[in-house]
C-alpha positions as CSV (number, residue, x, y, z in Angstrom):
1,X,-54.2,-4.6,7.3
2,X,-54.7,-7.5,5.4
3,X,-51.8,-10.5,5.4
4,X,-50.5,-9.8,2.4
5,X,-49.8,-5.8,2.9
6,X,-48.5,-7.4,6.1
7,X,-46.1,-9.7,4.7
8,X,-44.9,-7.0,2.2
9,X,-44.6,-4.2,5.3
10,X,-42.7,-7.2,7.2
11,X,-40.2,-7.7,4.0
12,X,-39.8,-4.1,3.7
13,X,-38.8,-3.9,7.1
14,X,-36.4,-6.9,7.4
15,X,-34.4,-4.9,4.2
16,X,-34.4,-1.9,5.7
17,X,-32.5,-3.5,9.0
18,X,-30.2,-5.3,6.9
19,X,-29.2,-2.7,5.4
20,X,-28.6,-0.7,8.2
21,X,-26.5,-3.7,9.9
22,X,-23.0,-3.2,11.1
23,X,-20.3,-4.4,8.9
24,X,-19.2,-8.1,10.3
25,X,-15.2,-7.9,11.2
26,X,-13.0,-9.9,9.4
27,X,-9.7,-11.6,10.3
28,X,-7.0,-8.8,9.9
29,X,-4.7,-11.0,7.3
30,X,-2.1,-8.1,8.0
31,X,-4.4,-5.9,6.3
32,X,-4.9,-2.3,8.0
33,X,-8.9,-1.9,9.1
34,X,-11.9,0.2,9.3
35,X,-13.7,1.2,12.1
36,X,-16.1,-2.2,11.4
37,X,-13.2,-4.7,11.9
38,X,-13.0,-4.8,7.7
39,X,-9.8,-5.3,5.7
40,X,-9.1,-2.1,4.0
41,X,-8.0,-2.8,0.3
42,X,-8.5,-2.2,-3.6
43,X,-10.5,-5.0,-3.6
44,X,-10.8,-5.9,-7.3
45,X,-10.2,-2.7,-8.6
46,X,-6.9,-3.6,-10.2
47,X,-3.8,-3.4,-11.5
48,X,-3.3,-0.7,-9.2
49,X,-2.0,2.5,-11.5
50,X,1.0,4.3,-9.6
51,X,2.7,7.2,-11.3
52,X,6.5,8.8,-10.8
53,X,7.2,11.9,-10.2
54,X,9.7,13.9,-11.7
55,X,11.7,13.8,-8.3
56,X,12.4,10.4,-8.6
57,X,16.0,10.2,-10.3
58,X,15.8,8.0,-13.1
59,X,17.9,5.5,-11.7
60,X,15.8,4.6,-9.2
61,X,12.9,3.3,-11.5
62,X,15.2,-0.2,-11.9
63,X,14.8,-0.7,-8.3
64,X,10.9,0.4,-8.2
65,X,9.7,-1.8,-10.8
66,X,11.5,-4.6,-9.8
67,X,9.7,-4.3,-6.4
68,X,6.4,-4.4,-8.1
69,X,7.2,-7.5,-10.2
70,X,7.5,-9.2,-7.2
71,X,4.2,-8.6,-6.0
72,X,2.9,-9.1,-9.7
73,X,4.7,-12.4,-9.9
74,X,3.3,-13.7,-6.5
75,X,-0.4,-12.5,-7.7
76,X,0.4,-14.2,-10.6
77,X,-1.4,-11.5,-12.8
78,X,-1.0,-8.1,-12.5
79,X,-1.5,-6.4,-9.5
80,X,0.6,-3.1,-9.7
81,X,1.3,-1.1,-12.8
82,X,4.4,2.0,-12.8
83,X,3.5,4.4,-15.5
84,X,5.9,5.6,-17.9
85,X,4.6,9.0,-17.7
86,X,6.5,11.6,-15.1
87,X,4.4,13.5,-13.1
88,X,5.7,17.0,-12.8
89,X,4.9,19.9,-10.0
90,X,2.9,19.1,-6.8
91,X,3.0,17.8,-4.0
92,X,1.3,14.6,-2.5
93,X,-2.2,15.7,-2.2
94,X,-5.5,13.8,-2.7
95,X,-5.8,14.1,-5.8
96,X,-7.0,10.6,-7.4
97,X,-3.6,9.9,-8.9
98,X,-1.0,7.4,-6.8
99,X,2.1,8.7,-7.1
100,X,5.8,8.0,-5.3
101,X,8.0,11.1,-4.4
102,X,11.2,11.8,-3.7
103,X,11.2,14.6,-0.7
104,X,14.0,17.1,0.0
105,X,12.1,18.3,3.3
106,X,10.7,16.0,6.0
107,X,9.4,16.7,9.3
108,X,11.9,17.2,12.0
109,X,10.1,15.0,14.3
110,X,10.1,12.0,12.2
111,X,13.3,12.3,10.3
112,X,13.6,8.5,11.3
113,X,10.9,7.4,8.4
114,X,13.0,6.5,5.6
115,X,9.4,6.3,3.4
116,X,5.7,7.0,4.5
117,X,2.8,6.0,2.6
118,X,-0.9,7.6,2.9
119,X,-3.9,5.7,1.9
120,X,-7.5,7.1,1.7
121,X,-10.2,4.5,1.6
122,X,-13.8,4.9,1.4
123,X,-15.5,2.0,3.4
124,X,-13.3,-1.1,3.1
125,X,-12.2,0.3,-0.2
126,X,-8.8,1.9,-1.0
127,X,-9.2,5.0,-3.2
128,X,-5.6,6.6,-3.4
129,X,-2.1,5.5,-2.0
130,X,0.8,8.4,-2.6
131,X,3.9,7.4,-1.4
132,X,7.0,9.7,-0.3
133,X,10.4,8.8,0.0
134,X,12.6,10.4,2.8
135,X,15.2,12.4,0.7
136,X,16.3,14.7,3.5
137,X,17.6,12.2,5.8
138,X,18.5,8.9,3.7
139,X,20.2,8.4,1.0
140,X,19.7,5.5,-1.5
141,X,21.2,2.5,-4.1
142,X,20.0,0.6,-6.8
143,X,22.3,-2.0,-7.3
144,X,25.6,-1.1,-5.8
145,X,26.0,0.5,-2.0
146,X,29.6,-0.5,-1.3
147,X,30.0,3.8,-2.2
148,X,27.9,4.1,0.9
149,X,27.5,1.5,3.9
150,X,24.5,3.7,5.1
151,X,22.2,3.6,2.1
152,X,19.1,2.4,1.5
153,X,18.6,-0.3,-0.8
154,X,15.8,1.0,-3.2
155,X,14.1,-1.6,-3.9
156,X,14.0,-3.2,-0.6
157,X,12.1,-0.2,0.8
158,X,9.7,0.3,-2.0
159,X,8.6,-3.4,-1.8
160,X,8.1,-2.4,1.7
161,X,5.9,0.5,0.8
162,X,4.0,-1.1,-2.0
163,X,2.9,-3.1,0.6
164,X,1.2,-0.3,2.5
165,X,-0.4,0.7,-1.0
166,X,-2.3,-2.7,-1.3
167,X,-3.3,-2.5,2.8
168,X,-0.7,-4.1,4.3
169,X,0.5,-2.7,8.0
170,X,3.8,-2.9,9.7
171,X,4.3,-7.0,10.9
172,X,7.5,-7.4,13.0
173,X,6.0,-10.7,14.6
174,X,7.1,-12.7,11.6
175,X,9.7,-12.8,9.3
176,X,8.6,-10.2,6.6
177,X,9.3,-7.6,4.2
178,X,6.4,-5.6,6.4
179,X,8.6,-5.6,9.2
180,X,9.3,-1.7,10.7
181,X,12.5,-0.9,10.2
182,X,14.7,-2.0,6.8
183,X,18.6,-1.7,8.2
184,X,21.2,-0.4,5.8
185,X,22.7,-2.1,3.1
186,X,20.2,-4.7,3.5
187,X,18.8,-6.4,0.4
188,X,15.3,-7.3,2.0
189,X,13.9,-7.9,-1.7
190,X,12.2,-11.4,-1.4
191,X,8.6,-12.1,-0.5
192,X,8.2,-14.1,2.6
193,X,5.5,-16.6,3.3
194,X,3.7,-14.7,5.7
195,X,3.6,-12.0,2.6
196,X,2.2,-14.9,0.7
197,X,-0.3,-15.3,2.4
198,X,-1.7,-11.6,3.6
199,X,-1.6,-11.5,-0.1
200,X,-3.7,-14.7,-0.9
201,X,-6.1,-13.9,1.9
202,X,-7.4,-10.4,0.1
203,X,-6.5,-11.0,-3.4
């Protein structure tokens, strides 16, 4: 074999490795990860298109765009769009659309989730978030829950759960709108800095 088939054979080689070579692990940023350490997110494939479904009541949508101006505002461009068009029928399947629910049924064994969000990812890449909102058990206020001490604000939960839908996981080391559990009657609607900065550190 002459040097320069050598050379070439060597080159091919040293591509064929490297591509073959284990994701390197990042610093979680509060992000959820993949099996190789790697944030999981929509990387720039964004504003991220979510849909309502005809379950939501219409009220609601005050309190559901308001949580996703908050994330917009602290991108500072847009990050997360709600689209005008309902979404009738169905149930949350994978189906390539992101879309929020309002459930009448819930598993008996977690009746305790006031909201769950599902994301499917390919790689470190989100592909579809579809989030569900715990009708069975809670019930829920816009703007006014003096009617009932035991609601849910809204808003508060949905800024929760857009979270999830860009990669966050649950953060009850800091203060944050990440953190588990949102008590009643509690207006958790502001951004904290350790939001901030999961944000900055993936988008």
């Amino acid at each position: 074999m002459t040097t320069g088939l050598r050379l070439v054979f060597l080159m091919y080689l040293i591509l064929i490795l490297a591509s073959c070579a284990k994701p390197k692990a990042q610093k979680d940023c509060g992000y959820v990860q993949n099996v190789y350490g790697e944030r999981v997110s929509w990387k720039q494939n964004s504003p991220i298109k979510l849909f309502l479904h005809a379950s939501i009541p219409a009220d609601y949508e005050i309190g559901i765009r308001a949580a996703a101006e908050s994330w917009n505002k602290a991108h500072r461009r847009q990050l997360i769009t709600i689209e005008s068009l309902r979404l009738a029928g169905g149930s949350p399947v994978r189906d390539g659309k992101n879309v929020i629910y309002l459930s009448s049924t819930w598993e008996t064994e977690k009746a305790s989730e006031q909201a769950r969000t599902s994301l499917y990812w390919v790689g470190d890449q989100i592909q579809e978030a579809d989030i569900r909102i715990n009708g069975q058990n809670y019930q829920f206020y816009v703007t006014d829950s003096v009617s009932n001490p035991q609601a849910i604000s809204i808003q508060a939960l949905l800024l929760h759960e857009l979270g999830h839908v860009i990669g966050l996981r649950h953060n009850d080391a800091s203060p944050s709108v990440m953190a588990t559990y949102l008590k009643a009657n509690h207006d958790r609607n502001q951004l904290q800095e350790t939001d901030l900065a999961s944000l900055q550190c993936e988008y």
